[in-house]
C-alpha positions in Angstrom: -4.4 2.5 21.3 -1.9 -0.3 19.9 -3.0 -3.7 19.8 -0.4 -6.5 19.1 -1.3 -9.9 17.9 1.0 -13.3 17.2 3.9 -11.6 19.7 6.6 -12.8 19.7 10.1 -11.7 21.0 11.8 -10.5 17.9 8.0 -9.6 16.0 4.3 -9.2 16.0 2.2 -11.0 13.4 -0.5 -8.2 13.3 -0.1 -4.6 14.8 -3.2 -2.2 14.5 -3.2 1.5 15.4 -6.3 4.5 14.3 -7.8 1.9 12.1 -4.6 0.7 10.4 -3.8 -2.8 10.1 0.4 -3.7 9.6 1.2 -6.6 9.2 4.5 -8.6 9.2 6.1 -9.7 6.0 4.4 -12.9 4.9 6.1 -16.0 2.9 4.4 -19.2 1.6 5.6 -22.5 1.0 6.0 -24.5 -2.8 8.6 -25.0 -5.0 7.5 -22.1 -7.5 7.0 -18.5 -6.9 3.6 -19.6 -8.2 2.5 -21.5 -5.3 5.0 -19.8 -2.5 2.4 -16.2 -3.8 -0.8 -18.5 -3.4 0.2 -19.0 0.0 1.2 -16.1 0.7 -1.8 -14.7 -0.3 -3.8 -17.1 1.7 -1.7 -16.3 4.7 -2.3 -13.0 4.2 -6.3 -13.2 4.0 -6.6 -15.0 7.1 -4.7 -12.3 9.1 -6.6 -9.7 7.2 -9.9 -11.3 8.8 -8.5 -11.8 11.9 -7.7 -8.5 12.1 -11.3 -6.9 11.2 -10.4 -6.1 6.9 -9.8 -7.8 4.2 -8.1 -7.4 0.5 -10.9 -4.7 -0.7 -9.0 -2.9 2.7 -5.7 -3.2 1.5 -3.9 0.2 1.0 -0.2 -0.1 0.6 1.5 -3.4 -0.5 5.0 -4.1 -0.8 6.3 -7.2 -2.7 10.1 -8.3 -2.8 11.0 -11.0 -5.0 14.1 -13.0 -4.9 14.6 -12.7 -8.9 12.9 -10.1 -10.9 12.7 -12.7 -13.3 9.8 -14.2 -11.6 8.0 -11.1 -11.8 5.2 -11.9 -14.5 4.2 -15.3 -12.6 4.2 -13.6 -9.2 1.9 -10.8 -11.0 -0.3 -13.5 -12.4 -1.2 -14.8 -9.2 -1.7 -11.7 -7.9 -3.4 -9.7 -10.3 -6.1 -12.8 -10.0 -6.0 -12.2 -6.3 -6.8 -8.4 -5.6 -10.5 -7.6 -6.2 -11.1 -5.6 -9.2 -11.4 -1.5 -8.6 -9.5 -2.5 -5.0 -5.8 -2.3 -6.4 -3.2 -1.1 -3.1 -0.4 1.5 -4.0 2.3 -1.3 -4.4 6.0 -1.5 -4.6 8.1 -4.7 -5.9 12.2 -5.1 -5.6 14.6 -7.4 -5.7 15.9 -8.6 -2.6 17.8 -11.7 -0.2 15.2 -13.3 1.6 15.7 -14.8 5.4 16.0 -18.1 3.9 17.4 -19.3 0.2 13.8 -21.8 -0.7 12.1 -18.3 -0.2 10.8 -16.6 -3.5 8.8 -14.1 -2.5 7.7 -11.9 0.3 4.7 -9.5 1.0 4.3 -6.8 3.5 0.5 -5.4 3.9 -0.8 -2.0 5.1 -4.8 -2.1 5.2 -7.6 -0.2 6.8 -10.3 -2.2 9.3 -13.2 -2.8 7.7 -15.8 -0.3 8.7 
């Protein structure tokens, strides 16, 4: 069984299937990759719960930053935001966002919690 949430015509927020949890990319406000990851992150958490997992779930992560060059202070937010022995396979590029203010996006594979 597939079950959708946060559908919309062109996306849904959270799609789970055999105990997987996808969800779409995720973006955060703030002027700094800094505070756009925070959010992110926060973003992120809340459809993890919603979903029945959480970051110790998290499997795959893939990051895309608008400039490499904010790659240590995206890390540092992260790094303090992934519980310790819990670290997803993640990948991060380089990449055009939807929209110029944008930083940094995050997509999230996890497992439900069991």
């Amino acid at each position: 069984m597939i079950d959708r949430k946060h559908i919309s015509a062109r996306m849904s927020k959270i799609v789970t299937h055999n105990s997987v949890v996808y969800l779409c990319g995720q973006v955060g406000a703030g002027e700094t990759v800094a505070e756009q990851t925070r959010d992110c992150l926060s973003r992120i958490d809340a459809l993890l719960e919603e979903a029945g997992s959480g970051r110790e779930h998290i499997l795959q992560a893939i990051v895309w930053l608008r400039d490499m060059a904010d790659f240590a202070e995206m890390n540092a937010v992260w790094d303090a935001w992934v519980p310790a022995g819990h670290a997803p396979a993640r990948a991060c590029g380089e990449a055009r966002l939807a929209r110029d203010v944008l930083k940094v996006e995050i997509i999230v594979t996890a497992a439900l919690k069991p």
